[in-house]
PyMOL CGO cylinders between C-alpha atoms (Angstrom):
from pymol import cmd
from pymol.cgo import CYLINDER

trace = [
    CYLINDER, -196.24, 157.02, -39.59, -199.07, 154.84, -37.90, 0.3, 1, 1, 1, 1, 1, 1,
    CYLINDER, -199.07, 154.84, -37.90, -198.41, 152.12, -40.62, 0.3, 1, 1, 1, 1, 1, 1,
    CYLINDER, -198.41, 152.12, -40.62, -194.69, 151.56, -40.04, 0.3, 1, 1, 1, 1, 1, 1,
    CYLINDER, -194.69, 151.56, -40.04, -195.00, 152.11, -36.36, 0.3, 1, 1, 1, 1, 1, 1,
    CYLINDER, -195.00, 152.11, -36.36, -197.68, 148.89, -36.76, 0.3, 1, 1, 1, 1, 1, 1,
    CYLINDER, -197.68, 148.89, -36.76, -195.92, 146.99, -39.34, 0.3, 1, 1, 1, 1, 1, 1,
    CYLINDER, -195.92, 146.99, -39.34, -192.86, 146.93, -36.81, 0.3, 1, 1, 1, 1, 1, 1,
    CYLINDER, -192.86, 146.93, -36.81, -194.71, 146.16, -34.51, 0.3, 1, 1, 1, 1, 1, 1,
    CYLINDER, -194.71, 146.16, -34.51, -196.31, 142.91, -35.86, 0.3, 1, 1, 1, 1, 1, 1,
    CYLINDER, -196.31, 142.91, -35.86, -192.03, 141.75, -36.09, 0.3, 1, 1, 1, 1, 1, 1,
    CYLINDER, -192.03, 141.75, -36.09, -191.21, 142.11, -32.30, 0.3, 1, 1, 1, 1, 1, 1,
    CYLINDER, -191.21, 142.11, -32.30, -191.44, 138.92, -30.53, 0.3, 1, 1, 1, 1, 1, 1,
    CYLINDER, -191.44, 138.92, -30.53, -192.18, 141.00, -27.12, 0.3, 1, 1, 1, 1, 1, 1,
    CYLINDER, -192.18, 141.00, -27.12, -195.93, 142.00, -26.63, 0.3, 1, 1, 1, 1, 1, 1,
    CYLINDER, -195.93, 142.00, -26.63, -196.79, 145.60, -27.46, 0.3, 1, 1, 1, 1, 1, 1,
    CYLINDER, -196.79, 145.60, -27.46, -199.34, 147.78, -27.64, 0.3, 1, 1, 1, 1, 1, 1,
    CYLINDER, -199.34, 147.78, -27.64, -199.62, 151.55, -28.96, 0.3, 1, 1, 1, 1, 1, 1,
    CYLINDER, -199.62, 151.55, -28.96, -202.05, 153.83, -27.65, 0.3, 1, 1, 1, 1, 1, 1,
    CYLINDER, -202.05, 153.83, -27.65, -203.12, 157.72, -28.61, 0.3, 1, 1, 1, 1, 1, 1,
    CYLINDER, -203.12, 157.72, -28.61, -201.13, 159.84, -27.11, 0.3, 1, 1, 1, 1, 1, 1,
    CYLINDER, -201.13, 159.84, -27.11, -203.68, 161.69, -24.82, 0.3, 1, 1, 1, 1, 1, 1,
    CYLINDER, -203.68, 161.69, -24.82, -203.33, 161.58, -20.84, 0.3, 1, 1, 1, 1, 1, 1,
    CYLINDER, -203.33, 161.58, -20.84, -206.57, 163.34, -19.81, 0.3, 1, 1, 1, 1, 1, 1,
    CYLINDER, -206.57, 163.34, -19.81, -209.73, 162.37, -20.56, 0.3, 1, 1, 1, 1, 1, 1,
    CYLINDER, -209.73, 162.37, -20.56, -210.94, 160.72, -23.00, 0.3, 1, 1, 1, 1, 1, 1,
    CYLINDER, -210.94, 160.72, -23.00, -207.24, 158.94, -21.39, 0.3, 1, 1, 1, 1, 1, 1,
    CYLINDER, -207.24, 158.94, -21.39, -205.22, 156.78, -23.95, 0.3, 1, 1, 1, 1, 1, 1,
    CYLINDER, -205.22, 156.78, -23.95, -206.90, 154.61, -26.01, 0.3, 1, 1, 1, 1, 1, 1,
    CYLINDER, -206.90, 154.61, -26.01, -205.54, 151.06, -27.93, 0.3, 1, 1, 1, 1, 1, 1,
    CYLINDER, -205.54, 151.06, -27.93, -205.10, 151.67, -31.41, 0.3, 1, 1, 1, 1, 1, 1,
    CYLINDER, -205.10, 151.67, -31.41, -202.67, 148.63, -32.22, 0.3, 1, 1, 1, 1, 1, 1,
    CYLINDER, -202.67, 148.63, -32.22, -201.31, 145.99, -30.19, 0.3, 1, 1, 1, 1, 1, 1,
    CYLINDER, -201.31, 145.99, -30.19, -199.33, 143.03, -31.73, 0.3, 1, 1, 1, 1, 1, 1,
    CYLINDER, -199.33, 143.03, -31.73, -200.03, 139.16, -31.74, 0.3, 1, 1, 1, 1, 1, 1,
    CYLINDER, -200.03, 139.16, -31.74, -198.45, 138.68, -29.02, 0.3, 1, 1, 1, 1, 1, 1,
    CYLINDER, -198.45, 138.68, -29.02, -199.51, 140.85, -26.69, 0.3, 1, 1, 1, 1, 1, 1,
    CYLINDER, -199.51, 140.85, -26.69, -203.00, 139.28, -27.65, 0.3, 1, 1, 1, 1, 1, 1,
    CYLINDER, -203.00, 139.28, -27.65, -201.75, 136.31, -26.81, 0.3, 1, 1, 1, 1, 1, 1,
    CYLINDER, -201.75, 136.31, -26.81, -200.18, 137.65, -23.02, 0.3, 1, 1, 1, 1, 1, 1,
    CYLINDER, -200.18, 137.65, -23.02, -203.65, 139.09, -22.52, 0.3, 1, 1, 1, 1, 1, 1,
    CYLINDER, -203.65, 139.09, -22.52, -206.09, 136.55, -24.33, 0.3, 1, 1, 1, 1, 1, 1,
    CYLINDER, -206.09, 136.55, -24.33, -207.77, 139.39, -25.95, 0.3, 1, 1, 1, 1, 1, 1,
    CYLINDER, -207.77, 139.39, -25.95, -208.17, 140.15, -29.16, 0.3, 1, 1, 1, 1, 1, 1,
    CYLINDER, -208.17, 140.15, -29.16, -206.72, 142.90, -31.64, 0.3, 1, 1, 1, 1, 1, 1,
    CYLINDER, -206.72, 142.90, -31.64, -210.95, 143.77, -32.26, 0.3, 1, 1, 1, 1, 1, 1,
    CYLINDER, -210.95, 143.77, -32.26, -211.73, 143.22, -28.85, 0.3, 1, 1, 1, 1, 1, 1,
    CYLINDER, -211.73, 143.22, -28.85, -209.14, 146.08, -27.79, 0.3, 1, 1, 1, 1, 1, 1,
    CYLINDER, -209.14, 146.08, -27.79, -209.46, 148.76, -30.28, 0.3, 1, 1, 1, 1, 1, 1,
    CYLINDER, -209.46, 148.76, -30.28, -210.37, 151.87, -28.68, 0.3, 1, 1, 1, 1, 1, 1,
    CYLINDER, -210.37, 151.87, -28.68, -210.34, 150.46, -25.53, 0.3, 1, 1, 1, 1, 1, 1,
    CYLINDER, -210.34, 150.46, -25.53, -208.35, 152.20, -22.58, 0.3, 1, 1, 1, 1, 1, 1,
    CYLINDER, -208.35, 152.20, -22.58, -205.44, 149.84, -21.27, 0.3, 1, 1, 1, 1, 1, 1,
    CYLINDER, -205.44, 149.84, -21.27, -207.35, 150.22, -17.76, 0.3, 1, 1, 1, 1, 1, 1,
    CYLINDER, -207.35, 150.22, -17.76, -209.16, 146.81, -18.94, 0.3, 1, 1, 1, 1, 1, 1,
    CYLINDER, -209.16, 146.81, -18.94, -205.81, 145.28, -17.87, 0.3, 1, 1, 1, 1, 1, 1,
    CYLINDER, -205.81, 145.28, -17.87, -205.89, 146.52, -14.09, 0.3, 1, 1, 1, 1, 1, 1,
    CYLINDER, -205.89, 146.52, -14.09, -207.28, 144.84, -11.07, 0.3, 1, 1, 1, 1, 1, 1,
    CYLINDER, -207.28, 144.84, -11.07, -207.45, 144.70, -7.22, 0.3, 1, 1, 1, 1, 1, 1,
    CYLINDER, -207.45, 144.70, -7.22, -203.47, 143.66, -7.28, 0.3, 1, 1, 1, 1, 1, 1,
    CYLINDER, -203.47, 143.66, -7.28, -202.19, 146.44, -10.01, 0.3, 1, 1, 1, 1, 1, 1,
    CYLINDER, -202.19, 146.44, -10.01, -200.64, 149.14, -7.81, 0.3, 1, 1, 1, 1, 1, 1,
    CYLINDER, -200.64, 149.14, -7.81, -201.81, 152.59, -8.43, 0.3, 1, 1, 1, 1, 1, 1,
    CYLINDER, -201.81, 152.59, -8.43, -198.58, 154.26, -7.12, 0.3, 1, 1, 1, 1, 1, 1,
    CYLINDER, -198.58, 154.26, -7.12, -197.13, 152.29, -10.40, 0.3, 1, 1, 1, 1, 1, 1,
    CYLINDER, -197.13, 152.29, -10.40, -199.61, 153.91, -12.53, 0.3, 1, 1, 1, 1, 1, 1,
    CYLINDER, -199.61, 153.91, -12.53, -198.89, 157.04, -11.07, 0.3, 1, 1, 1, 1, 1, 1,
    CYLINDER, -198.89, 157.04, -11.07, -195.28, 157.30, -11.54, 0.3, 1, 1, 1, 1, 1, 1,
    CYLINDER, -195.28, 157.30, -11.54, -196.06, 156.19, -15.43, 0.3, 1, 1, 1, 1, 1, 1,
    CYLINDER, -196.06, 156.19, -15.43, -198.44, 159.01, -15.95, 0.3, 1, 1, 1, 1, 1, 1,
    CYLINDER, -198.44, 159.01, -15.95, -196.26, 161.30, -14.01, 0.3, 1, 1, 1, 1, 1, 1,
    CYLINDER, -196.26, 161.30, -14.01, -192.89, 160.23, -16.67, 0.3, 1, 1, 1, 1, 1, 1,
    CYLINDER, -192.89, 160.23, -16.67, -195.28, 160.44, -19.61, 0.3, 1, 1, 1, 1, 1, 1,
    CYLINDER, -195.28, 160.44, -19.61, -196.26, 164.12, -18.95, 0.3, 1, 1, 1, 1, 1, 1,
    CYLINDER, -196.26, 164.12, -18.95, -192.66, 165.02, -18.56, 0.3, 1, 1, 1, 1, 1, 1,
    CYLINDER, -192.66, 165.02, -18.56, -192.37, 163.09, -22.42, 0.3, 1, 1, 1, 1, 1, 1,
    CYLINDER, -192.37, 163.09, -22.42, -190.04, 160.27, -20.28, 0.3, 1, 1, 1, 1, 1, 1,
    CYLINDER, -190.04, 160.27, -20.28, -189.85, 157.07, -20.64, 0.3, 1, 1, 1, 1, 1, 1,
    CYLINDER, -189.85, 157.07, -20.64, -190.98, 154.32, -18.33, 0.3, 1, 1, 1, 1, 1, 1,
    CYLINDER, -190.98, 154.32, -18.33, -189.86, 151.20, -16.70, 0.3, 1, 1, 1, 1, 1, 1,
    CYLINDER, -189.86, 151.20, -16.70, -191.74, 149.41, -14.25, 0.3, 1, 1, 1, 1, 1, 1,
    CYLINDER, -191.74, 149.41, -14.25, -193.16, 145.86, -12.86, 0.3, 1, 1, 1, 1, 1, 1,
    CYLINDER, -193.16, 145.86, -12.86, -197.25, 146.02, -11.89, 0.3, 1, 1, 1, 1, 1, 1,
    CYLINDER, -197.25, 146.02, -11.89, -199.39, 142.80, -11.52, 0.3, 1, 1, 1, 1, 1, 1,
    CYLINDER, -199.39, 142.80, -11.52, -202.38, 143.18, -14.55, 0.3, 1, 1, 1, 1, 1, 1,
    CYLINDER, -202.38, 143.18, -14.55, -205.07, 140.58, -15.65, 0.3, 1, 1, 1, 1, 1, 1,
    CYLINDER, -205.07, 140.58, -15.65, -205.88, 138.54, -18.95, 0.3, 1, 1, 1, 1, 1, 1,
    CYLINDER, -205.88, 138.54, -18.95, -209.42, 138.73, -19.95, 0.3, 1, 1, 1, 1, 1, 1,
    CYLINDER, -209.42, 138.73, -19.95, -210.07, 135.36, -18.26, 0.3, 1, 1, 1, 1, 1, 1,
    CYLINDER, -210.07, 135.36, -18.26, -209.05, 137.37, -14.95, 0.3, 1, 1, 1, 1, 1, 1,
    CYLINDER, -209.05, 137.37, -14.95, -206.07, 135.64, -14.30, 0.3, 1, 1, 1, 1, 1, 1,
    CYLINDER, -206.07, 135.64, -14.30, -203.31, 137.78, -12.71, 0.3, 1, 1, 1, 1, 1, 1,
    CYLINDER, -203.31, 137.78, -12.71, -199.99, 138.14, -14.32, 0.3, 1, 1, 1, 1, 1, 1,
    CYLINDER, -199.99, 138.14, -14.32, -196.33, 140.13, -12.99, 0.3, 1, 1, 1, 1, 1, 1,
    CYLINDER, -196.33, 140.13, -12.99, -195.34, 142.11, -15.94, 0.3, 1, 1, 1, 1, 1, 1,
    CYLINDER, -195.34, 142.11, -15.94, -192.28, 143.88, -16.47, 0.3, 1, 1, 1, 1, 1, 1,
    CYLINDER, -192.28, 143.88, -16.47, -193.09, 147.20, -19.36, 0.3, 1, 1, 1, 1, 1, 1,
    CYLINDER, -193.09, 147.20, -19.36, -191.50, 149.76, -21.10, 0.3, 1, 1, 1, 1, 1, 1,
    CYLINDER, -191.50, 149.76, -21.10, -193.50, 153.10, -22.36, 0.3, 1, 1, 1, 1, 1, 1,
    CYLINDER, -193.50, 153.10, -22.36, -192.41, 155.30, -24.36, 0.3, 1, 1, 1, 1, 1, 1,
    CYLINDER, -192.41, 155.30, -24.36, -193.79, 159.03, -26.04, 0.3, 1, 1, 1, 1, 1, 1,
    CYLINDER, -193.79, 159.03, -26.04, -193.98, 158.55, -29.80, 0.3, 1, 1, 1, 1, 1, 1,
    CYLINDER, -193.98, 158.55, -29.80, -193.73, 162.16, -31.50, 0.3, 1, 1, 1, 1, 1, 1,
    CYLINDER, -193.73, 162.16, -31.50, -195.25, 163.68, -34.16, 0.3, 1, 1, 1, 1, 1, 1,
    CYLINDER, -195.25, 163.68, -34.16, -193.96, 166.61, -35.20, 0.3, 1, 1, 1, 1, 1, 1,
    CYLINDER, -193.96, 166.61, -35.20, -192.47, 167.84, -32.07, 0.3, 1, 1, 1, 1, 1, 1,
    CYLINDER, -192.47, 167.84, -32.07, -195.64, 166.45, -30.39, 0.3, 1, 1, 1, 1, 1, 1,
    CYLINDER, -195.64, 166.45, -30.39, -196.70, 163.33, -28.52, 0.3, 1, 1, 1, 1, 1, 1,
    CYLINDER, -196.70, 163.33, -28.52, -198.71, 161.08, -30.93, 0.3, 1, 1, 1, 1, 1, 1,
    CYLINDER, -198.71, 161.08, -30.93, -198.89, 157.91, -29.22, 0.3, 1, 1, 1, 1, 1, 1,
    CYLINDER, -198.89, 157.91, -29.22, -197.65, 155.49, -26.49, 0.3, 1, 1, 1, 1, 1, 1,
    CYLINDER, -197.65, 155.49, -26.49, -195.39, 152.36, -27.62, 0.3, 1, 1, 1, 1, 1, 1,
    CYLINDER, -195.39, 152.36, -27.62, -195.22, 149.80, -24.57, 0.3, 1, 1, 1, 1, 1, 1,
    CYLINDER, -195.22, 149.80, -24.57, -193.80, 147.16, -24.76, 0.3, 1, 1, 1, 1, 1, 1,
    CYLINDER, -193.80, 147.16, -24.76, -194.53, 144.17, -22.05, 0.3, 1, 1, 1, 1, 1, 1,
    CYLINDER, -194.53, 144.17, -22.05, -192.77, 141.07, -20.89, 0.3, 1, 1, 1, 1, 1, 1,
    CYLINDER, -192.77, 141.07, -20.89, -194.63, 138.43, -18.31, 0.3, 1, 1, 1, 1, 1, 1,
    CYLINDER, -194.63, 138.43, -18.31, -191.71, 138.34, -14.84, 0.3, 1, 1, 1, 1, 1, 1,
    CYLINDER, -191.71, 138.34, -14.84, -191.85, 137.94, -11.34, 0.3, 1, 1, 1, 1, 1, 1,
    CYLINDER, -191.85, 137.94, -11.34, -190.15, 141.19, -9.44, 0.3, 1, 1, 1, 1, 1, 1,
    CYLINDER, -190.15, 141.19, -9.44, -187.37, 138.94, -9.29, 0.3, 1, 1, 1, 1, 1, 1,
    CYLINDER, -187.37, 138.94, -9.29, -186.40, 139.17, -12.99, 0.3, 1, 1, 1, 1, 1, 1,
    CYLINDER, -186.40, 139.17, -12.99, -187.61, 142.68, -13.91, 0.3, 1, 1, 1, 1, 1, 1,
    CYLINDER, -187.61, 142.68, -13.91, -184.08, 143.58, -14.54, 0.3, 1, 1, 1, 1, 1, 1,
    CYLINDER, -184.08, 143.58, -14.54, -182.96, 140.96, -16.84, 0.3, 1, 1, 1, 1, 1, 1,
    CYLINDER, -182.96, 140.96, -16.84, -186.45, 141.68, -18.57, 0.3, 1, 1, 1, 1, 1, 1,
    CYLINDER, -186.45, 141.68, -18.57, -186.09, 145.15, -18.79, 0.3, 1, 1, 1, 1, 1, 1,
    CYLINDER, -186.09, 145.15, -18.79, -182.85, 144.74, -21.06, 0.3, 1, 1, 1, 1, 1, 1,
    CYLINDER, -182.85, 144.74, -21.06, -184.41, 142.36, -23.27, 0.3, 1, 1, 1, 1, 1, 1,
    CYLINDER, -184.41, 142.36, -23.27, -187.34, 144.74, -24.04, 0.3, 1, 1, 1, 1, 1, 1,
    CYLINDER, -187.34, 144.74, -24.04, -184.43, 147.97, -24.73, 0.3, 1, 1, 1, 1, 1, 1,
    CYLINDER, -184.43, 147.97, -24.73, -182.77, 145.87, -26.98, 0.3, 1, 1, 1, 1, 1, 1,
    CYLINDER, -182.77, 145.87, -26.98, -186.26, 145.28, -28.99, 0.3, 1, 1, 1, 1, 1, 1,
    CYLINDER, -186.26, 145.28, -28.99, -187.01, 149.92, -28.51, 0.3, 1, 1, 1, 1, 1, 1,
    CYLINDER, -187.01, 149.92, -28.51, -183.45, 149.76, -30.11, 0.3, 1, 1, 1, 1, 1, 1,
    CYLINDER, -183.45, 149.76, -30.11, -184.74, 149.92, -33.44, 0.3, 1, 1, 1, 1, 1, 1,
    CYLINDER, -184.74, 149.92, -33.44, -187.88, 152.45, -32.65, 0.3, 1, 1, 1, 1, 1, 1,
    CYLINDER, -187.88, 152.45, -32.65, -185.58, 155.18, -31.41, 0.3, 1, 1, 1, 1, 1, 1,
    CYLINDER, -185.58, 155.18, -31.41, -186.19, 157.35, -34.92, 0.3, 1, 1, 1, 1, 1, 1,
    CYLINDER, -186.19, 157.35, -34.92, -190.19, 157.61, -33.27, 0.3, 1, 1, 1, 1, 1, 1,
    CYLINDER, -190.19, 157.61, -33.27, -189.55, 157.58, -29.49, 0.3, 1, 1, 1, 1, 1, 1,
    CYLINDER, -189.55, 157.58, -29.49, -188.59, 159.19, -26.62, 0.3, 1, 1, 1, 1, 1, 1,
    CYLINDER, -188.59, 159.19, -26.62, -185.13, 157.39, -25.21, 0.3, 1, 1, 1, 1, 1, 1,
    CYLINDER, -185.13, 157.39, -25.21, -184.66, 155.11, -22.78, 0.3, 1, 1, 1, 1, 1, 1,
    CYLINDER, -184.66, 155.11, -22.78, -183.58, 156.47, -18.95, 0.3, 1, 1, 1, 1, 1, 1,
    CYLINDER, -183.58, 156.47, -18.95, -179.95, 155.54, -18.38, 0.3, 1, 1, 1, 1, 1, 1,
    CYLINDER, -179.95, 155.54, -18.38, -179.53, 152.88, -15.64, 0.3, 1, 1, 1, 1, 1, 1,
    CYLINDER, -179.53, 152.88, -15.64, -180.20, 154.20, -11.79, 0.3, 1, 1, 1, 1, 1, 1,
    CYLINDER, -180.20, 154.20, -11.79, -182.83, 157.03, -13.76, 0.3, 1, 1, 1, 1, 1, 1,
    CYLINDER, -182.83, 157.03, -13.76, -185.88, 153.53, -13.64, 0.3, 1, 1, 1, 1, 1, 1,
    CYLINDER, -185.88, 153.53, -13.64, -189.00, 154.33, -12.09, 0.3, 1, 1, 1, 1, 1, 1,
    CYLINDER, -189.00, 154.33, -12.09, -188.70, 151.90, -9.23, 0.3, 1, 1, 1, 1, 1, 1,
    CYLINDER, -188.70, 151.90, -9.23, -190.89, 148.92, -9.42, 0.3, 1, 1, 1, 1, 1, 1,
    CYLINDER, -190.89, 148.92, -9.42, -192.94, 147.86, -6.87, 0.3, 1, 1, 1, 1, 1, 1,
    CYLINDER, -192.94, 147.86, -6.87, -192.57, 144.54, -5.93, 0.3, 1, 1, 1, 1, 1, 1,
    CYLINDER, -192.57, 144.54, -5.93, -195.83, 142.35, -5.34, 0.3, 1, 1, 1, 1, 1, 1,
    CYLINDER, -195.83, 142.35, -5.34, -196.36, 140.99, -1.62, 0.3, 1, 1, 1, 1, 1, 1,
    CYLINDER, -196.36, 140.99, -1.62, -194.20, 138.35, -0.86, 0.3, 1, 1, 1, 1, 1, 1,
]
cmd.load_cgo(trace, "trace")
């Protein structure tokens, strides 16, 4: 399953990035992430194996985001949100994401998000390009919440 997960992965044009499925500690870890989300970040696909996606936060990422996303992904939901995260160069970036529970068996394997660069402004918009893209995972994940069911996002200081 890890193979085709990857191999689609490597045709979406969004950024994404799969991660084990494990919440607690040792806490998700990358195991695949496409070209271009190494391209959104400016990190490599060997410079993020087995590294936890908490390389992406910084001072602006907003923890009560974070929270809400583990909170959906231990109740095997699906998330929507907006959070500011950072490239490797540290340069801050408003990204609209999508995570999703991919199961194995009955079981949660992995985490498939999937990431667009917005402003708060056009999460929306940016949110229904990424669905379109999950479309063709939904034999692997978890479905999408129905409209008004979103995490809200929090916006970034105006």
């Amino acid at each position: 399953m890890l193979l085709s997960i990857k191999k689609f992965m490597q045709t979406l044009d969004c950024p994404a990035c799969l991660t084990t499925g494990q919440l607690e500690a040792p806490h998700p870890r990358i195991m695949f992430a496409n070209s271009a989300f190494e391209e959104l970040t400016g990190y490599t696909l060997a410079e993020l194996l087995f590294e936890s996606p908490r390389i992406f936060q910084g001072p602006q990422t907003d923890r009560r985001v974070l929270d809400l996303l583990k909170n959906s992904l231990v109740q095997h939901r699906s998330f929507e949100g907006y959070t500011i995260n950072y490239r490797k160069d540290g340069t801050p970036f408003g990204m609209g994401w999508l995570v999703s529970t991919v199961f194995d068996g009955g079981r949660p394997q992995y985490y498939l998000s999937m990431h667009q660069e917005c402003s708060a402004a056009q999460l929306e918009w940016t949110l229904s390009q990424i669905r379109l893209q999950q479309e063709a995972l939904k034999d692997w994940v978890a479905p999408s919440r129905q409209s008004g069911e979103r995490n809200p996002p929090a916006a970034p200081p105006v």
